[in-house]
N, C-alpha and C positions, 0 to 999 in steps of 0.2 A: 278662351276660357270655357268655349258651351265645351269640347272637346274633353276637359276636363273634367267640369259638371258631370259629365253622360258616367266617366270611366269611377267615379265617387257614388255616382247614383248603382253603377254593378256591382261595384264591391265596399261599397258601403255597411255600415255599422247597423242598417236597421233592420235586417232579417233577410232571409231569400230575396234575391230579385228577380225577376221575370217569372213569375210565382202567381199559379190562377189557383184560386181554393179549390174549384173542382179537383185539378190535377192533386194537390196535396193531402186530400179526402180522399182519393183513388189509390195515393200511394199509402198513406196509412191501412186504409184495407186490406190492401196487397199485401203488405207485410205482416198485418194479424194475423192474416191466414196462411203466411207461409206460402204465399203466391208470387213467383218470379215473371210469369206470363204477364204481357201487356208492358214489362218495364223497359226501356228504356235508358243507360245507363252510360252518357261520355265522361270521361277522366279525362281531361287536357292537359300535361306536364310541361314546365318551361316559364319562365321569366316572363316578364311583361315585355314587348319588342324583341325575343329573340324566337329561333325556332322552334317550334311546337310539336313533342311527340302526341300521340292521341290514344284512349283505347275503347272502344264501344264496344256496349253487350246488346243484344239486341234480341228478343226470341232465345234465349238459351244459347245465342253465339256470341264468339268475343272476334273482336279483329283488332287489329293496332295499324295504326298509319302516322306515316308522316309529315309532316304540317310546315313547310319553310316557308311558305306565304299566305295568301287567304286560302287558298285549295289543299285538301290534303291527300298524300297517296297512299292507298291501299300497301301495308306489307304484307307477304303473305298471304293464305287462305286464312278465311274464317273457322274457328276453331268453339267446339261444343263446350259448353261447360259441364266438368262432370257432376255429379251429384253435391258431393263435397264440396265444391267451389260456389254450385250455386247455395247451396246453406251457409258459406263462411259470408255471400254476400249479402243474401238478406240478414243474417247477425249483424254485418257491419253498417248496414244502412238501420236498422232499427239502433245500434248503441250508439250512433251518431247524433241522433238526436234531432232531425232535420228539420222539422216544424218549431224548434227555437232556435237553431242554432245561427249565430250571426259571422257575416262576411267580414273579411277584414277594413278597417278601420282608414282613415285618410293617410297616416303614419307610414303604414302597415302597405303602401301600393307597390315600393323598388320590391320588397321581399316575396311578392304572392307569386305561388310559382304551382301551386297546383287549382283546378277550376273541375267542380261537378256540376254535371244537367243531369237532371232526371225527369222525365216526363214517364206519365204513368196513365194508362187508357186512352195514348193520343195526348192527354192535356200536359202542360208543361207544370210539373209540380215544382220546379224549386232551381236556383240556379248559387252557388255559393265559390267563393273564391278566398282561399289562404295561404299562407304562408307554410313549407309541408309539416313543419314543426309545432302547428296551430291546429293540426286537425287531432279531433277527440282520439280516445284511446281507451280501452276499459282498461278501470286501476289494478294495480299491483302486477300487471304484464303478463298476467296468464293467459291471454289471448291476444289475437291482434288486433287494432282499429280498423275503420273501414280506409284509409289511407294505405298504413301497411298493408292492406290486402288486394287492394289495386295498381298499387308501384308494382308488387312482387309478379302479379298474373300479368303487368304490359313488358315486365322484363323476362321472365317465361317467355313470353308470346314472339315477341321482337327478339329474342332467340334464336329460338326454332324456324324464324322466316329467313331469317338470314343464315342461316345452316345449308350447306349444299345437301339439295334431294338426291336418293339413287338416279340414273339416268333410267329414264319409263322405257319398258319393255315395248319394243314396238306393236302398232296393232293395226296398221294400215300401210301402203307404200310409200302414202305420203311420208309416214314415220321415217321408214327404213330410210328415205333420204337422208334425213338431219341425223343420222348415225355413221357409224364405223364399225363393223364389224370382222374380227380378226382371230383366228386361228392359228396357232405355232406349234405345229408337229415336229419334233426333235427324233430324227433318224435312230433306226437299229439296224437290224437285217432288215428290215422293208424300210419302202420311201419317207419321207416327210419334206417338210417346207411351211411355207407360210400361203397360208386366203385371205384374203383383203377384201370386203365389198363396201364400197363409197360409192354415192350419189348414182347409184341403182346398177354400179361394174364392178364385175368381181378379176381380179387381178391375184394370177397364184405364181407365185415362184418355187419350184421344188426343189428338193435335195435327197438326193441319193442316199440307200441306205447302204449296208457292204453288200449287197448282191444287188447292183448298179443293172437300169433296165438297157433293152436296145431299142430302137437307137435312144437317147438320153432325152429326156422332156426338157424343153425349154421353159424359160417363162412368157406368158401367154396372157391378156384378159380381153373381154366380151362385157356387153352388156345381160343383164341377167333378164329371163325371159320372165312375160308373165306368172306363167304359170311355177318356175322358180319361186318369186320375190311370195307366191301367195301360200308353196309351200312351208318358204324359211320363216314367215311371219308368224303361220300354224308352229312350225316347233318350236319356236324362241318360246309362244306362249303357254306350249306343253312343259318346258324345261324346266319349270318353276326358280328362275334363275337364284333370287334373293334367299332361297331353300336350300339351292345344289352344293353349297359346301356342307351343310349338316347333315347334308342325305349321301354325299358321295366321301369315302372313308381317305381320310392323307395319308400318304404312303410314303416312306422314304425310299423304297424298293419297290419293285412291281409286286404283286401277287402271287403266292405259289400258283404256279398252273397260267400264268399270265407270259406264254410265251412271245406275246407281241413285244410289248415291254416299251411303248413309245411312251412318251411324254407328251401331252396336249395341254396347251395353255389357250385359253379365251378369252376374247376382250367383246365389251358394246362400252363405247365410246362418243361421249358429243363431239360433233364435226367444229371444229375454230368459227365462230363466228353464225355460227345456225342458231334456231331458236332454243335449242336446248343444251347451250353450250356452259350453262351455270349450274347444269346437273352433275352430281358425281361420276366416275367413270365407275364399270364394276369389271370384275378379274377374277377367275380361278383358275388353276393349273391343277392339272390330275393326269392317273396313267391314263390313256384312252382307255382301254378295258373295265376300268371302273368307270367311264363314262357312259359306255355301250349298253351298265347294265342299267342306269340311272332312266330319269326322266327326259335329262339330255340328249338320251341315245339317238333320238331322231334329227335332232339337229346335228349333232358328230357326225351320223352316217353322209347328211347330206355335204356337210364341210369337208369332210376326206372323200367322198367321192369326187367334189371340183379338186381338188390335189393331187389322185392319184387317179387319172382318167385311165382308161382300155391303150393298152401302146398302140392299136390301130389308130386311135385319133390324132396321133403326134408322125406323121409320116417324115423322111428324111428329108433335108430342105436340100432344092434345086441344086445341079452343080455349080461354084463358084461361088456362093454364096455362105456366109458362116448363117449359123443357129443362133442370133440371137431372139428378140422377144417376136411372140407370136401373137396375133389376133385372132379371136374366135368370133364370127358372129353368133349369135345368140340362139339360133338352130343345132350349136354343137359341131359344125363341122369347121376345118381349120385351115385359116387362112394366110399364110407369111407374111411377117411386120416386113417392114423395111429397116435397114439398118439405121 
């Protein structure tokens, strides 16, 4: 019965609970003057015993977590409020009414499914718990309550977290591990093929354009050397990727005067199972030529140079021996795989 007591004493009929005057002095000020600084603000959503969404404003930021036990987990980053959001919530905290307004009733405990704190200067102004269809509303529905405007920013919020991000442009080697990054050159008169670079080796396969080189390159990969992995990381970050399709023109033909006329498709890709494997993948495909002339260019030049190396580097293999894949150590010079 104390068990019960306690859960009657928080949402109880007689006004806020866990309610210091200070706090509730502090928030009314706060809110005469239009002051969101200092406030404090959790919305707990959910039944009484079952799992609990959550959303806190804190300093001008909002985050929402997750609540399926006593602990709750963070979803998402913390997100600004903008101007407008922070004005819809001081409205709705002053037309709620919260220095009278009372908690639900004995009746009233299977239905209470939404729960506000506010603490204001540090102190704990007010603690109130109802039913969602019990919290105030200004009349005639020209605007929203302070309920509707906390459901709607924790379903916003829990949105967007759960939304797959772009995959982050690398910016360290460590990066470039938990990626993939790949290049698809589609043959004309000159070479193409594909580059591959995973967990720090670059692995290219080529293919012949109609004026086939001698002797014919196989497929070959290395590990990529430092001074590689510190260049490709410089262009990926020059390439403006998230830009390059606004900035680089789609073509269903090559360009007059584009007598290369290859196709280049790019990918940066999370690796299965890496840390940023819940990121989106990104992709564009363009002529090279409009690649070269882009922000891109530096990274293209570097991706088509592992693809169409100097025919000195590909020497003809041993007799007896067929051409399959080749190893390079990371010096550049080339070493014959085994079959």
């Amino acid at each position: 019965m104390l068990g019960l007591g306690l859960v009657f004493c928080l949402i109880g009929s007689t006004g806020p609970a866990l309610a210091d005057p200070a706090g509730m002095q502090q928030l009314k000020g706060a809110l005469a003057q239009g002051r969101a600084e200092g406030l404090v603000v959790t919305w707990t959503l959910g039944l009484i015993g079952t799992e609990k969404q959550r959303l806190v404003i804190r300093e001008g930021l909002a985050q929402v977590a997750h609540c399926p036990a006593a602990s709750c987990t963070d979803a998402g980053a913390a997100s600004r409020l903008t101007a407008g959001q922070r004005d819809r919530l001081l409205s709705g905290l002053r037309a709620a009414g919260l220095s009278s307004l009372r908690g639900a009733g004995p009746g009233q405990i299977a239905s209470v499914d939404r729960e506000l704190r506010v603490k204001a200067g540090g102190n704990q102004a007010g603690q109130w718990s109802l039913p969602r269809a019990e919290w105030p509303a200004p009349p005639g529905g020209d605007s929203e309550g302070l309920a509707a405007f906390l459901d709607g920013l924790y379903r916003d919020l829990s949105s967007a977290a759960s939304a797959r991000h772009p995959v982050p442009v690398p910016r360290s080697p460590a990066d470039l591990l938990e990626l993939t990054l790949k290049l698809r050159l589609v043959p004309r008169t000159r070479p193409g093929g594909v580059v591959l670079i995973e967990h720090g080796v670059v692995s290219v396969t080529p293919e012949e354009g109609t004026l086939p080189r001698v002797p014919v390159p196989v497929p070959w990969q290395r590990p990529l050397s430092t001074e590689e992995q510190a260049r490709l990381i410089e262009a990926l970050g020059a390439a403006d990727l998230y830009q390059l399709e606004g900035q680089v023109p789609r073509r269903e033909a090559p360009a007059i005067g584009d007598e290369d006329g290859r196709l280049a498709t790019l990918h940066l890709l999370p690796l299965p199972g890496g840390r940023m494997e819940s990121f989106q993948p990104w992709g564009c495909r363009r002529f090279l030529q409009d690649l070269l002339r882009s922000p891109a260019a530096p990274l293209a030049e570097q991706l088509v140079a592992l693809l169409t190396p100097p025919a000195r580097l590909l020497p003809p293999p041993p007799k007896g021996r067929s051409r399959s894949a080749a190893v390079l150590p990371s010096d550049g010079s080339l070493a014959e795989g085994r079959r």
